[in-house]
Wavefront OBJ file of the C-alpha trace (Angstrom):
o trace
v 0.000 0.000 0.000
v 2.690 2.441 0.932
v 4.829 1.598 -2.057
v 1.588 2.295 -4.228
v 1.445 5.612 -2.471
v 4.815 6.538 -3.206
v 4.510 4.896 -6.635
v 1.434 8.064 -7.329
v 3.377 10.569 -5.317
v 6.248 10.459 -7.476
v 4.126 10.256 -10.671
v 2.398 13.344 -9.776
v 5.528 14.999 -8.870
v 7.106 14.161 -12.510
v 3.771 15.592 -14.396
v 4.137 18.789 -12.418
v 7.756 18.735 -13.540
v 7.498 18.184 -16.798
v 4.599 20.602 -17.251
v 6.350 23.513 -16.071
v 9.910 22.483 -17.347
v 9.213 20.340 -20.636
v 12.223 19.999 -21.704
v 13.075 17.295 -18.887
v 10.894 15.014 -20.221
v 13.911 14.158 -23.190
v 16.207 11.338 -21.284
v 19.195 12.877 -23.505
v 18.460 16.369 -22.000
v 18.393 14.831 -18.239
v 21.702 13.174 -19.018
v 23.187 16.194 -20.340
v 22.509 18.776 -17.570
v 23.088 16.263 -14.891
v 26.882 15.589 -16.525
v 27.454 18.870 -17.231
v 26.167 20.809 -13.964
v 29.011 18.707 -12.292
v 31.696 19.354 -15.233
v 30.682 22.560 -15.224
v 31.230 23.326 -11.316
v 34.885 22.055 -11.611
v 35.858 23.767 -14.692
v 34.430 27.175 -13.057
v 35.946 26.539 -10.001
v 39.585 26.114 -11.434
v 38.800 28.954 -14.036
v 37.385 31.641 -11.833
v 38.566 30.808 -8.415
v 41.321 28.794 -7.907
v 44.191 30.064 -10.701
v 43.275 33.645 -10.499
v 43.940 33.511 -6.975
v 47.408 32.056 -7.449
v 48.681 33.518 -9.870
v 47.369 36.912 -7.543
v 49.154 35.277 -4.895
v 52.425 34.720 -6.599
v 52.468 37.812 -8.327
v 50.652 40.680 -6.471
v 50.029 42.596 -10.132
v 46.676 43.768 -11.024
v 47.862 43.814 -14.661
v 49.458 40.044 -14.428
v 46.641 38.912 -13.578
v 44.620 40.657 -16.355
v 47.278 39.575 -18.724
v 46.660 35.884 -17.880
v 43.069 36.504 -18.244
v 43.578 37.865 -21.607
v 45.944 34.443 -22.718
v 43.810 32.169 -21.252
v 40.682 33.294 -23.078
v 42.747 34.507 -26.412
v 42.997 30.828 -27.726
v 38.914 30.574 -27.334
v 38.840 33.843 -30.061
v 40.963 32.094 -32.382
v 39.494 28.797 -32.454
v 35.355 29.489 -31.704
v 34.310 30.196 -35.397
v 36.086 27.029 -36.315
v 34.225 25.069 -33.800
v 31.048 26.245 -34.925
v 31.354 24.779 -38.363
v 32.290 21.409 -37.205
v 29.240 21.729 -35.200
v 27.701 21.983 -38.217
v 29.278 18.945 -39.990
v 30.089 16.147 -37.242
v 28.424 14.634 -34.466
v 27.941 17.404 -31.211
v 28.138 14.747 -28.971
v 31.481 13.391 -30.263
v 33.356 16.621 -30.192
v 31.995 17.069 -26.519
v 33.153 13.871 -25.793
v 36.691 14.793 -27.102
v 36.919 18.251 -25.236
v 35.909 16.444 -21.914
v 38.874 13.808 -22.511
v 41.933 16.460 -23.069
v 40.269 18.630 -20.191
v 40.586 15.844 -17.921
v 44.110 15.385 -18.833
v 44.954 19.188 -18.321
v 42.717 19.247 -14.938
v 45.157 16.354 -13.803
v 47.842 17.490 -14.719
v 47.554 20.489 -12.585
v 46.471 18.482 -9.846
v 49.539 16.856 -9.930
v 51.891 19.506 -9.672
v 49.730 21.566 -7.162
v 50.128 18.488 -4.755
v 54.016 19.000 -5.920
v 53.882 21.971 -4.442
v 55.425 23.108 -7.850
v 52.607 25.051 -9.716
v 54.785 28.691 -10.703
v 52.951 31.614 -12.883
v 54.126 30.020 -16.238
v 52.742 26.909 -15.630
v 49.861 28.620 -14.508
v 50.140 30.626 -17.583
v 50.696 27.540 -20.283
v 47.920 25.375 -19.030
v 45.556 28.384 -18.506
v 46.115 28.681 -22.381
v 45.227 25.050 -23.024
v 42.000 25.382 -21.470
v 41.334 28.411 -23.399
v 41.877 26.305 -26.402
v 39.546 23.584 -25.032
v 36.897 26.462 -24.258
v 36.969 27.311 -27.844
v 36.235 24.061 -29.056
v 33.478 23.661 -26.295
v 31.144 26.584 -26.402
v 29.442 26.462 -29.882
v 28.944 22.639 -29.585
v 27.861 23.023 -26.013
v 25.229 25.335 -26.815
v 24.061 24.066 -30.056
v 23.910 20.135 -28.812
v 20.822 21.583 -26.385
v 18.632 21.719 -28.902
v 19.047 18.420 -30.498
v 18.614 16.836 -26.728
v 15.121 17.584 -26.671
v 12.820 15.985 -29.450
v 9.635 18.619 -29.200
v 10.649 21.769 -30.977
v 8.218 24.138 -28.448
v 10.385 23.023 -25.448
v 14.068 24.689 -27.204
v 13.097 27.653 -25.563
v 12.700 25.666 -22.311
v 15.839 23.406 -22.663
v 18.121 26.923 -23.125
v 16.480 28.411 -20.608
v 17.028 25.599 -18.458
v 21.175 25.145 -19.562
v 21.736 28.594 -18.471
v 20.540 27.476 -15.019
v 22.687 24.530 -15.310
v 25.692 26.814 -16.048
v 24.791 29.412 -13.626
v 24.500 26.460 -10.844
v 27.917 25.816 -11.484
v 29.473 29.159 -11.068
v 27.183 28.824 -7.974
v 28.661 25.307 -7.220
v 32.436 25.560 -8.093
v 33.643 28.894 -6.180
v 31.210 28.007 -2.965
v 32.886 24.216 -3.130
v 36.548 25.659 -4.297
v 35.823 28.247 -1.538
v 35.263 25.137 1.508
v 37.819 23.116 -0.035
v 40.416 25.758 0.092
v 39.275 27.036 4.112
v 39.755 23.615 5.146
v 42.675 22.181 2.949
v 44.178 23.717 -0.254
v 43.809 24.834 -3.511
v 45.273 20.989 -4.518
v 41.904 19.759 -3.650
v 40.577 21.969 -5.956
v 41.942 20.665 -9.181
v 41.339 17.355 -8.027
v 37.801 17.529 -7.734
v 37.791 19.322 -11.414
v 39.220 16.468 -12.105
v 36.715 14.045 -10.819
v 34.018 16.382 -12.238
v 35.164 15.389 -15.686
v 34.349 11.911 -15.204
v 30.685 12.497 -14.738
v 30.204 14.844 -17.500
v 32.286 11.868 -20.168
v 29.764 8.831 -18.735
v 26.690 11.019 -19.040
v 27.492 11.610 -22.676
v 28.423 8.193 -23.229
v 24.792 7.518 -22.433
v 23.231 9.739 -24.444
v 21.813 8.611 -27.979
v 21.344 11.412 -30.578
v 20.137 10.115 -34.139
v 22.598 12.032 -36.409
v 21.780 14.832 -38.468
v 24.933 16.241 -39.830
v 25.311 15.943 -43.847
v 28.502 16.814 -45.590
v 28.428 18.203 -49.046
v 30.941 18.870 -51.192
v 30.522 22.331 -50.779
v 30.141 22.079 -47.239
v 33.843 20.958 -47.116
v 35.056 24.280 -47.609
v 35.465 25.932 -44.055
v 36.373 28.931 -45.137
v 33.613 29.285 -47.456
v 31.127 28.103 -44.294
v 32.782 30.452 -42.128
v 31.555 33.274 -44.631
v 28.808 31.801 -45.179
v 27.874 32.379 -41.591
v 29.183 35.470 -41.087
v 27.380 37.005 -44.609
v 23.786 35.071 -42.774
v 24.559 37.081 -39.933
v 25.173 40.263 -41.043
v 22.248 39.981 -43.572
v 19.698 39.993 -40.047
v 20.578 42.874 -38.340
v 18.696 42.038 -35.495
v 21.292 39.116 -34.891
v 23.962 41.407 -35.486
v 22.488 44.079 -32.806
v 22.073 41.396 -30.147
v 25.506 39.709 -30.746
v 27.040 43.627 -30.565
v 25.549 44.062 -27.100
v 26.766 40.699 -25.948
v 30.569 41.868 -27.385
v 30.199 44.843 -25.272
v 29.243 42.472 -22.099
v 31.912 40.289 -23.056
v 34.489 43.347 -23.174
v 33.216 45.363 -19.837
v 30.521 43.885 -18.396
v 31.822 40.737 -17.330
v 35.509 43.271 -16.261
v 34.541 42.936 -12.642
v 35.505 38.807 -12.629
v 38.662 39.418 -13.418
v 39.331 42.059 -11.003
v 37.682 40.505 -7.593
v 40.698 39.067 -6.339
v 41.970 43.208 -6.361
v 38.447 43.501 -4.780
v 38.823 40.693 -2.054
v 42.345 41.822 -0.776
v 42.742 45.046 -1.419
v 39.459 46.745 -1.250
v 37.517 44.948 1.172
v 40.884 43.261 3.118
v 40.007 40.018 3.125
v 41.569 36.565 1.701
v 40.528 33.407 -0.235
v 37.177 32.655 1.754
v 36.222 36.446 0.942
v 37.266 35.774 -3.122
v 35.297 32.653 -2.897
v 32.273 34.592 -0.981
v 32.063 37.161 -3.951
v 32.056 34.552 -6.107
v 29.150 32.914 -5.598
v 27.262 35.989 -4.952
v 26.756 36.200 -9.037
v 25.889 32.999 -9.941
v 22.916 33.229 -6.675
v 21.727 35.816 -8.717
v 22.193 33.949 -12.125
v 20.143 30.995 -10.858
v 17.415 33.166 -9.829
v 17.003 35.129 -13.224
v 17.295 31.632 -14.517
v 14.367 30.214 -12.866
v 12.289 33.331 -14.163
v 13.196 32.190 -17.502
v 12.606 28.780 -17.433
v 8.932 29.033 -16.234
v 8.058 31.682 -18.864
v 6.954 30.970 -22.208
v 7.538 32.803 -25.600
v 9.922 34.893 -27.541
v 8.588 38.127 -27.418
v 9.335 40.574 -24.571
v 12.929 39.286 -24.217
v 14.064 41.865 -26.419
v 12.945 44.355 -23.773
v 15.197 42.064 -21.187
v 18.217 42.780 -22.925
v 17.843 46.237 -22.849
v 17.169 46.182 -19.234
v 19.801 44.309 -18.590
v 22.398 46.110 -20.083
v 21.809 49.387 -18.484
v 20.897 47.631 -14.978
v 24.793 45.539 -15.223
v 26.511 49.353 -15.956
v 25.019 50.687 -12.690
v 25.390 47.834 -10.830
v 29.295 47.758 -11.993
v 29.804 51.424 -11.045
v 27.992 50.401 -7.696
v 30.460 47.727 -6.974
v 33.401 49.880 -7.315
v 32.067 52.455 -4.938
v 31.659 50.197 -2.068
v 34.238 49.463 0.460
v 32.068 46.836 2.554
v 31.362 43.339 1.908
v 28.015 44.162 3.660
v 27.393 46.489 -0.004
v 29.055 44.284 -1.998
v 27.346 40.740 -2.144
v 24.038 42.272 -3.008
v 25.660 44.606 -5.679
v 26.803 41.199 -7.165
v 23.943 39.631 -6.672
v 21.934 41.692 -9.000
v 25.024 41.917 -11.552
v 24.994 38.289 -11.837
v 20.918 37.963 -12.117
v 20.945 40.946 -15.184
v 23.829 39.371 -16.870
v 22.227 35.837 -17.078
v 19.341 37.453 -18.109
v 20.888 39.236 -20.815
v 22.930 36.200 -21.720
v 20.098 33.680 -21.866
v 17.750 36.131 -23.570
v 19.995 36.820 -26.212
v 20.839 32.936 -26.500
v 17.330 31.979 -26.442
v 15.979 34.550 -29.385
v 18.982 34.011 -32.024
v 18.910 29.827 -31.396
v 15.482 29.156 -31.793
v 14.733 31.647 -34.914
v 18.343 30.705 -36.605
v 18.385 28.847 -39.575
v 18.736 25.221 -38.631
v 21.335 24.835 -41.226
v 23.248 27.019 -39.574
v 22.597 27.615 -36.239
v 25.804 25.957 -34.969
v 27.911 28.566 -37.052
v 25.532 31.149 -35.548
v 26.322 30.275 -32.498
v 29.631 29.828 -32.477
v 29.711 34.191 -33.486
v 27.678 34.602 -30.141
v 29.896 32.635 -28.188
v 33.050 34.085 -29.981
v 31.040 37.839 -29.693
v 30.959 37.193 -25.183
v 33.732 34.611 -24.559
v 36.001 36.232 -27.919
v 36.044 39.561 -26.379
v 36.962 38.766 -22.614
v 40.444 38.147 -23.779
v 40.625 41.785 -24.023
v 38.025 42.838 -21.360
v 40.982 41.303 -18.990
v 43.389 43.011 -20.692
v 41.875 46.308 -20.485
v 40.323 45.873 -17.049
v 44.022 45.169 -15.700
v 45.544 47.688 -17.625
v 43.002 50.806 -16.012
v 43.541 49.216 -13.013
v 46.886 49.656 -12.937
v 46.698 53.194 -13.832
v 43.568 54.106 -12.048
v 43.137 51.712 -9.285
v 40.111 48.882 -9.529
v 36.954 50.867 -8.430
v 38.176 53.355 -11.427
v 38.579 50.712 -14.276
v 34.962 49.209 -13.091
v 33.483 52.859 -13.367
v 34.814 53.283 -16.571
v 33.343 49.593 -17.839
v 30.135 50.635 -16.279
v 29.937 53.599 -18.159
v 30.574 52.123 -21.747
v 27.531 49.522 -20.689
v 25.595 52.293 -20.234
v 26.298 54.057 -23.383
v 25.849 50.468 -25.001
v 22.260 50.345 -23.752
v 21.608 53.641 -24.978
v 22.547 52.500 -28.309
v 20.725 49.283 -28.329
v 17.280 51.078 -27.501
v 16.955 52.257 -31.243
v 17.273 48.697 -32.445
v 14.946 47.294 -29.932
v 11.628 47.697 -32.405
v 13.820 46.260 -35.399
v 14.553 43.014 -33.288
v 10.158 42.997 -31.835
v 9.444 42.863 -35.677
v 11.897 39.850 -36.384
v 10.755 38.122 -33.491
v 7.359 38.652 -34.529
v 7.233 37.911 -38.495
v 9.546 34.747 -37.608
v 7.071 33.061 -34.681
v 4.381 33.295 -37.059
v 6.281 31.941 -40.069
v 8.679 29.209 -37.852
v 10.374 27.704 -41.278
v 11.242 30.415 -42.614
v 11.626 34.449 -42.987
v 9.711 35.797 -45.784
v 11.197 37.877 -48.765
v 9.568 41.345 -47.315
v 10.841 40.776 -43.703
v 14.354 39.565 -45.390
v 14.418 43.357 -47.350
v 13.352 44.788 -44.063
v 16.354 43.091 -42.088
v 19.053 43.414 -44.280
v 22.096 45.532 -43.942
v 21.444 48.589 -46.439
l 1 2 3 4 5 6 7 8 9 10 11 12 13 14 15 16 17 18 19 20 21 22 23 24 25 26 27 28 29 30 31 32 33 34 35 36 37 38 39 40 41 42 43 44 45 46 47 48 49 50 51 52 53 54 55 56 57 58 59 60 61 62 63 64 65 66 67 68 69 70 71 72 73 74 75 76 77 78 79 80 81 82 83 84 85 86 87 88 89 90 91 92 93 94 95 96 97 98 99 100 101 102 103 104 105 106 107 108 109 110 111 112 113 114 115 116 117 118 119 120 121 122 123 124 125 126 127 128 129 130 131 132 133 134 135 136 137 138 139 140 141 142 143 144 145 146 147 148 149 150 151 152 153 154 155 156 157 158 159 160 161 162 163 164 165 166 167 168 169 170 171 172 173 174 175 176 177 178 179 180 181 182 183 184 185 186 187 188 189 190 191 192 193 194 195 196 197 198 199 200 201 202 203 204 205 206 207 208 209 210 211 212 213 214 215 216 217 218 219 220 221 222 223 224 225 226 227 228 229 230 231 232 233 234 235 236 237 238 239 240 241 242 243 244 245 246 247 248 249 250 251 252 253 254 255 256 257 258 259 260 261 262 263 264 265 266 267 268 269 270 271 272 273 274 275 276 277 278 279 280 281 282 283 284 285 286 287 288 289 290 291 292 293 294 295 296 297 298 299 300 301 302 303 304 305 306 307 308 309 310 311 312 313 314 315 316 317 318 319 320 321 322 323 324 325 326 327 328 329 330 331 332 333 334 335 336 337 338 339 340 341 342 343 344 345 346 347 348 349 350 351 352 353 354 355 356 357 358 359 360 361 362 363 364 365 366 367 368 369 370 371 372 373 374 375 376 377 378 379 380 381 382 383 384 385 386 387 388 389 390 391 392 393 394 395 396 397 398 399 400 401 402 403 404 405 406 407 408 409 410 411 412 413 414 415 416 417 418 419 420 421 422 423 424 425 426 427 428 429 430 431 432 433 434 435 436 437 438 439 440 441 442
């Protein structure tokens, strides 16, 4: 009797789940988020926590450490669009299978020589650069594989909705574990549970079962010809092109404050690892609530508005973070930066993925992640350069400012990307001829 009991309970449970978040009803998209959530955690935690504070703790240089920041991300610009047209040609799940392999060798290597005790900044330095190059393989095919987890085509927006949460979780999950692991032992620990991380995310995938859909032409050999051929698609839609220039600008200041917060934890606020780690979670808490919000609601339209909000709400949130000297001011400050910047990230990823053309969404989405991930390379770089020669809170006012002026900007294309969204929900397969003439670059 009780068993039956349970046996309706969790029925009833699983309908209520699956009628508010659809897309958990595809097995593939319950083994993907489950693998990656964990993968995820470790790779943020080594990425955003544990080597910035070393090498910050080796070197005590605000522009070192935006320097690394730049190298590590600088392979990711180089190697994004080319990832993005083998998502386009090969199976998604292979080449994630392949990145998750040489990450797990890099993640143990460093494990290694942190329990060594011989970690210095260059080896810091070269293997920071090898997961950049990893990154850059990763991010098209990570995005783009979402969609062809879940079978119904009216839960995409769903499924996206519901990766960001995954990824926010894990900046949630790494820093607040990296933060425990390195109060209680060290930042060896660390890598090794990156490591660990890795195998999760390599048996989920190994599970999955995606029918392929990749055909190669001959023309379709040519990557240079799909690379253009992606890049002429995109700059044919302006509203693509408007949202992917307001995620470069995030990518260049909006997302500056990460690599400063070590500068914030020591030298602003005096305080040491636990007080980087602390800051670091206070984004992603934010980022998992915006995410939520976006997962429960349905349709397109409206998130143009988002973006727009967003922007402007991340530049005076950044300018408010710089003025603070308390930690008391700070975490909520964060809090709200984190929430606005997932919500400008997921909206944006959820309008140009789910109105792309399928044939080439994965090049499509290789220029978003290149437009974010391509430009923090030089967000670093210029974040630890004006801090150098202004101090921290200055370089973050000056960031917050430019986001500002970017969401000035991005108001006068707001109608332009309503319309889009609006001819291309009511004609799904394709964009008609007028709206084309409309959209295209003049």
């Amino acid at each position: 009797m009780m068993q039956h009991w349970y046996g309706q309970l969790g029925d009833r449970v699983s309908q209520s789940i699956y009628q508010r978040l659809p897309a958990f009803k595809s097995r593939n998209f319950r083994l993907l988020f489950g693998g990656q959530l964990l993968s995820m955690s470790g790779t943020f935690m080594t990425q955003q926590l544990t080597i910035p504070w070393l090498i910050y703790d080796l070197t005590r240089s605000p522009w070192l450490l935006g320097l690394s920041g730049f190298l590590q991300f600088l392979p990711t610009l180089l190697l994004i669009p080319f990832s993005g047209v083998l998502a386009d040609r090969w199976s998604r799940r292979d080449l994630l299978m392949l990145v998750q392999v040489l990450g797990i060798s890099i993640s143990i290597t460093l494990t290694i020589l942190s329990f060594l005790d011989a970690l210095t900044f260059p080896s810091l330095l070269i293997l920071s650069v090898l997961n950049g190059m990893l990154k850059g393989l990763d991010m098209p095919v990570r995005h783009t594989i979402v969609t062809e987890t879940v079978e119904n085509r009216a839960d995409w927006s769903n499924a996206i909705a519901l990766n960001s949460v995954m990824l926010s979780s894990s900046t949630l999950l790494g820093p607040a574990v990296g933060g425990l692991l390195i109060a209680f032992g060290s930042v060896s620990y660390c890598f090794l549970y990156d490591s660990l991380t890795y195998i999760a995310a390599i048996v989920t995938l190994k599970a999955i079962r995606i029918q392929p859909t990749h055909t190669t032409t001959a023309e379709g050999n040519n990557t240079w010809q799909q690379l253009r051929e992606g890049f002429e698609y995109i700059c044919a839609v302006q509203p693509i092109r408007a949202i992917l220039l307001t995620i470069a600008l995030q990518g260049l200041v909006g997302l500056s404050y990460i690599a400063l917060l070590p500068v914030f934890a020591t030298d602003i606020l005096h305080g040491n690892a636990s007080t980087m780690a602390i800051l670091s979670t206070a984004g992603p808490i934010g980022s998992i609530s915006a995410c939520l919000y976006l997962s429960l609601r349905r349709g397109l339209l409206g998130l143009e508005r988002l973006i727009l909000l967003s922007q402007g709400a991340i530049g005076i949130g950044l300018i408010g973070f710089a003025l603070s000297k308390t930690i008391g001011l700070s975490l909520p400050i964060l809090l709200v930066v984190g929430g606005f910047k997932i919500l400008h990230i997921a909206s944006s990823n959820t309008i140009i993925q789910t109105l792309a053309a399928d044939d080439k969404r994965g090049r499509v989405m290789s220029f978003y992640a290149l437009a974010m991930v391509g430009m923090m390379p030089f967000g670093n770089l210029l974040a630890g350069t004006l801090a150098q020669a202004v101090g921290a809170p200055g370089a973050l006012i000056v960031c917050g400012s430019a986001c500002i002026l970017g969401t000035i900007w991005f108001s006068s294309q707001v109608p332009l990307v309503t319309h889009w969204i609006k001819q291309e929900t009511n004609h799904p397969e394709s964009m008609g001829e007028n709206t084309k003439q409309k959209l295209r670059i003049l």
